[in-house]
N, C-alpha and C positions, 0 to 999 in steps of 0.2 A: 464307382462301379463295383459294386460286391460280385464276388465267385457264381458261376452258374451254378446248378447241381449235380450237374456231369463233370463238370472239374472238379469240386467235393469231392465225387464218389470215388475219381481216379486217387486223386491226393488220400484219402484214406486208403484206399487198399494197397496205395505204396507206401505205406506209413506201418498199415497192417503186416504187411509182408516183408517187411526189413528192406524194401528198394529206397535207393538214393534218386530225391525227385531231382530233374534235370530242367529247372525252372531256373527264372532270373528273376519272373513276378516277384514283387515284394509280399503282396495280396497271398500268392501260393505256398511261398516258403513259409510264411506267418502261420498260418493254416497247418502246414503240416509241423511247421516246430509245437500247434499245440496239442494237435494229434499225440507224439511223440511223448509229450510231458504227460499227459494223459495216459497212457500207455504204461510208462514208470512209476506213476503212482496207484495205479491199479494191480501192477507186480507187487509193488510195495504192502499193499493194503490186500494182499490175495481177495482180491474181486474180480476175478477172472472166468466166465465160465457161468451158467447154472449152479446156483447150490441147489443140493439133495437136500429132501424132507423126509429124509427115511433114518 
């Protein structure tokens, strides 16, 4: 059984927002640990944001 898309949405914006998810899912924590990796390599690589065309 894969993730609905309202649990998705929750897991990303506690991923987004620096919350610690209070899951046990295996399915949810997986998710948001790749959220998270995602996240550190977008800091990394400054792609964060809109770039400007000006």
């Amino acid at each position: 059984m894969s993730l609905s898309a309202d649990i998705k949405h929750k897991i990303y914006l506690a991923a987004t927002l620096g919350y610690v998810l209070g899951s046990r899912d295996l399915k949810e924590i997986s998710y948001y640990k790749q959220i998270k990796e995602e996240i550190k390599q977008d800091r990394r690589k400054r792609e964060m944001g809109v770039s400007r065309a000006d």
